[in-house]
N, C-alpha and C positions, 0 to 999 in steps of 0.2 A: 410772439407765439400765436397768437389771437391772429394776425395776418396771417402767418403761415400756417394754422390750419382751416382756416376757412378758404385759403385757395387749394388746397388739397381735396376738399371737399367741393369743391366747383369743379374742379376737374374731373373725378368719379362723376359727378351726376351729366358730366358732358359725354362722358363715354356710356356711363348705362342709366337711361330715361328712366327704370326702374326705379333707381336710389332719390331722382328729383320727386318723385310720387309718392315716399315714404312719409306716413304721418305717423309719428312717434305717441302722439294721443292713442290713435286711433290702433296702435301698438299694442296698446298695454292696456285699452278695453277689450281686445281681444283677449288677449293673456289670463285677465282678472277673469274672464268669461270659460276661460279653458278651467281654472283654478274650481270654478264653483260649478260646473259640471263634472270634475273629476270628484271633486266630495260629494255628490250626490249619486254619480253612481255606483260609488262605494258605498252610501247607507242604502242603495236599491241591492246591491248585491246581496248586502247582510241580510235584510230583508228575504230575498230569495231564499238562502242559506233557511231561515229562521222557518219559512213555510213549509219546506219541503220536509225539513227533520219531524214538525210535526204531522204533519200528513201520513206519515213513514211510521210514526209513534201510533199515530190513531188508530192506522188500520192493520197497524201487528198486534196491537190489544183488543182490537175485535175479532181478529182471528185466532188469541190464543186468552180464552176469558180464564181461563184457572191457573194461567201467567200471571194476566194483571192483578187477580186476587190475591197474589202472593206476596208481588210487589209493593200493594198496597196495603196489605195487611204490615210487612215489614217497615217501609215507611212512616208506618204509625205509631211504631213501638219508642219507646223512651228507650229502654233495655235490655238486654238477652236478644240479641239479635241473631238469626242464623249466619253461620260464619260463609263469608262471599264464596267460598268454592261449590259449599252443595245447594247455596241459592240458585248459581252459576246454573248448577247441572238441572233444578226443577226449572227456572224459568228463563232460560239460555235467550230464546227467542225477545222477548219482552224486554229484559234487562238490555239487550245490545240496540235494540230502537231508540229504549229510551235514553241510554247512554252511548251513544255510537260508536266516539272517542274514547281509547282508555292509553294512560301511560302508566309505564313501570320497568323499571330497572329486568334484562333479561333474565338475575339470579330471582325474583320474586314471584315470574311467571306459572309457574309450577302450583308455587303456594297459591296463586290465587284461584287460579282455571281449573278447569277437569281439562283429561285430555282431548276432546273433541275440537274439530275444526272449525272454531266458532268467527274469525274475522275475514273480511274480503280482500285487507289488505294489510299485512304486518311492515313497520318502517323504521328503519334502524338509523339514528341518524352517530356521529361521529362512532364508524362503524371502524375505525383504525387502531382504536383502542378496546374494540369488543373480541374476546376470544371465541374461536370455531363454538369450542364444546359447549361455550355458555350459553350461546345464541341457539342451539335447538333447540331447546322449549317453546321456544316463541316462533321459531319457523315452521314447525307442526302446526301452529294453531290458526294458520293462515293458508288462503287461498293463492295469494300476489306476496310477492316479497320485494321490497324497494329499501337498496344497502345504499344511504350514504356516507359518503367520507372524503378524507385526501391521504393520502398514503405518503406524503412526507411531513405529515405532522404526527404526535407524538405516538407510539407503539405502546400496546397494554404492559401494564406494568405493576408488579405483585405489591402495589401500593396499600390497596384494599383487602392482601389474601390474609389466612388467619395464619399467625408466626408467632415465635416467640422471638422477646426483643433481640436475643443474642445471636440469634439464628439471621433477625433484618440486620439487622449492625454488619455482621459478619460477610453477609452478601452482597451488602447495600449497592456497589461499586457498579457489579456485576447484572444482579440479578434482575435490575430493574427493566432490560431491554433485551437481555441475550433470548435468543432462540424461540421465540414466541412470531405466532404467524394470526396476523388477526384476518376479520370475517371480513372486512373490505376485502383483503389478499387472497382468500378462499373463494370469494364467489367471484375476482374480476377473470378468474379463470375459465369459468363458462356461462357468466351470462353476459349478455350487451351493457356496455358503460356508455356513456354520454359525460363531458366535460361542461363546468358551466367556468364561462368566461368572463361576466361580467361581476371587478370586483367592487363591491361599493361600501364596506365599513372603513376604508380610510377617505378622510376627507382631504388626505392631501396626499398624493400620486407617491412624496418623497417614502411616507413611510411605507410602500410597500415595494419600489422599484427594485430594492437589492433582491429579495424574493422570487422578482416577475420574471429579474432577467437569469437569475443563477439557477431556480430551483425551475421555474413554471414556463422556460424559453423564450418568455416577452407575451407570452400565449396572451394573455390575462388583459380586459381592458379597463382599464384605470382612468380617474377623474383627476385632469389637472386641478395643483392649489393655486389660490390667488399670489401665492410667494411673499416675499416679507421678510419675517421673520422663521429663519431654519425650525424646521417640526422634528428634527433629530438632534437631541447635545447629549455629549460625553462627560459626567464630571467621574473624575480620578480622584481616588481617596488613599490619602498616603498611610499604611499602618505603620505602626510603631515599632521598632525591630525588636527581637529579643521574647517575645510574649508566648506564652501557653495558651492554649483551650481556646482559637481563633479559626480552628480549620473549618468550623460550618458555620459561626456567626462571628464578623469581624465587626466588633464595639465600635471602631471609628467610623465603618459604615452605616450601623445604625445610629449613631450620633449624625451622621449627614443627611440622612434618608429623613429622619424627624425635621430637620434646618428647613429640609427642604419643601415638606408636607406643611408647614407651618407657612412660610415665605408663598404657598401657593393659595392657604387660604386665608391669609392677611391681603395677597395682591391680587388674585384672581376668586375670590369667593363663585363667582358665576358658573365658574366653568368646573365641572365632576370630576374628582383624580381616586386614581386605583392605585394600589401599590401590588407590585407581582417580585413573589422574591424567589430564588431557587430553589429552597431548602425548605421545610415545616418548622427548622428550628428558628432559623434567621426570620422566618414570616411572624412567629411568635414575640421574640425578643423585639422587634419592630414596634408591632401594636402593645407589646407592654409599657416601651416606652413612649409613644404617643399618646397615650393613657397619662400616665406621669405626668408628660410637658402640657400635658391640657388642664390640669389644673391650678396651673399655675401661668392659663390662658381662655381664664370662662368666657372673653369678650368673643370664641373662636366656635363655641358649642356650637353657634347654629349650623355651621358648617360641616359639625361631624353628628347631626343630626342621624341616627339611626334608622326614624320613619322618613326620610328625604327619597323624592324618586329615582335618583341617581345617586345611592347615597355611597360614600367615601368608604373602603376596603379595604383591606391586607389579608392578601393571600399567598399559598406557595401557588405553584405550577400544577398540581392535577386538581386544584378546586377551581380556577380560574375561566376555563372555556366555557367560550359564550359572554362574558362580562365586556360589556362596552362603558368607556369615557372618554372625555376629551381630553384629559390627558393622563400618560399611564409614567409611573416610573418604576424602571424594571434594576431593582437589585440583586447584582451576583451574591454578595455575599461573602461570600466565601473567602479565608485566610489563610496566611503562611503560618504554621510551626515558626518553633525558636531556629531552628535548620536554614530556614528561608523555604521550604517547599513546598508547593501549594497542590494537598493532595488532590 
């Protein structure tokens, strides 16, 4: 082997003089050299960031001094504080200086704000799942408006609305998807979109390829994995025929889904795992019982450490966007009636 690639390697440096002049040292003092300029101009950016905001602060509070006395006055209070809407309205200018950034759910806007047009730029982000009527509150109070989203991921859904249980039971099926047109799908009608192409939260190409080529036409540029070991497995869970009360959480599921949370942080403690399950009830029944099997596995606590920076979850499907780990396992769920049918 050792002969046959060193003459490979003689031959390339006979056709390009380039590759005999390569110093592999002198490679990767470059490299380490690119590494520690790129960290430094990201703390010179912050830096920037950080001057400017105050600059911007200084000189709206000298231009508005019965602003700054208000805010500072408030500031100082332990409490009885003026409630944020008519601070808003006395010291509009000041407050948005010194607070530039503000985020909140589009239903709270109202409550917070007056009506005036106080931002330069309102920005919606997973705008797929926001409805038309909910989103104007917040599109009044801006200058610029920047919607983003994907429009084939998931559709708003009366998850959040106020119902009575008999009424969600009753529609569940239904109601969660029909006929609803969210603010992504309202505004790509008349303003300009832009695609972004570059995908980069998987680290390995396999787990988004079905996606890139079916949903996204191959559009999408992905990062080959090193290969190895398959980053997609299927385990089948066989249920037990004959059973009741398995149509939204099947027991031998969560009996495997635990196996397997355990088995990951017994052999892989390093690496951060999620659980995403279908259902709120199945997400439940889950973490109760990984609750249960851990005490009767304290050498395993540190891994379900709470305060951890990646720390270990179970979720259903609308708490879970945005949650990154290295490895995610996603349970259906879901069982057959005594019938066999799986509603």
């Amino acid at each position: 082997d050792q002969c046959w690639y060193a003459s490979c390697l003689e031959a390339a440096q006979a056709e390009d003089p380039e590759i005999a002049g390569f110093n592999g040292r002198t490679h990767d003092g470059f490299v380490r050299e690119f590494k520690d300029l790129d960290k430094e101009r990201i703390h010179i950016a912050a830096a920037r960031v950080r001057r400017t905001y105050a600059e911007r602060a200084i000189a709206t509070m000298n231009e508005h001094k019965t602003e700054e006395y208000i805010i500072r006055a408030e500031a100082e209070k332990k409490r009885r504080h003026r409630p944020l809407r008519a601070l808003f309205t006395e010291a509009r200018h000041v407050l948005t200086a010194v607070c530039p950034c503000w985020m909140a759910s589009p239903l709270s806007v109202s409550q917070l704000l007056d009506k005036t047009r106080c931002f330069d730029f309102v920005i919606f982000d997973e705008a797929s799942q926001v409805l038309p009527e909910d989103a104007i509150p917040a599109v009044m109070r801006g200058t610029h408006l920047v919607v983003a989203g994907d429009r084939w991921q998931l559709p708003p859904t009366t998850f959040f609305a106020a119902a009575d249980d008999d009424e969600l039971l009753e529609d569940e099926a239904n109601a969660a998807t029909e006929g609803f047109e969210s603010l992504l799908d309202t505004t790509n009608a008349f303003m300009p979109s832009w695609y972004l192409d570059w995908h980069y939260r998987s680290r390995d190409e396999t787990l988004i390829s079905f996606s890139n080529h079916y949903i996204y036409k191959d559009r999408l540029v992905t990062f080959p994995g090193p290969g190895g070991s398959p980053v997609i497995k299927h385990v089948l869970v066989q249920q037990p025929s004959g059973l009741d009360g398995q149509e939204e959480s099947s027991s031998a599921e969560v009996n495997k889904v635990v196996e397997l949370i355990l088995e990951h942080a017994e052999k892989r403690a390093r690496e951060s795992l999620g659980v995403i399950a279908m259902g709120i009830r199945h997400a439940d029944r889950v973490q109760r019982a990984i609750d249960q099997a851990l005490i009767h596995r304290p050498e395993l606590g540190q891994f379900f450490d709470a305060n951890a920076e990646e720390r270990f979850f179970v979720k259903n499907l609308e708490r879970v966007q945005g949650d990154e780990r290295d490895a995610i396992i996603l349970t259906v769920g879901y069982g057959k009636d005594r019938g066999g049918n799986l509603p």
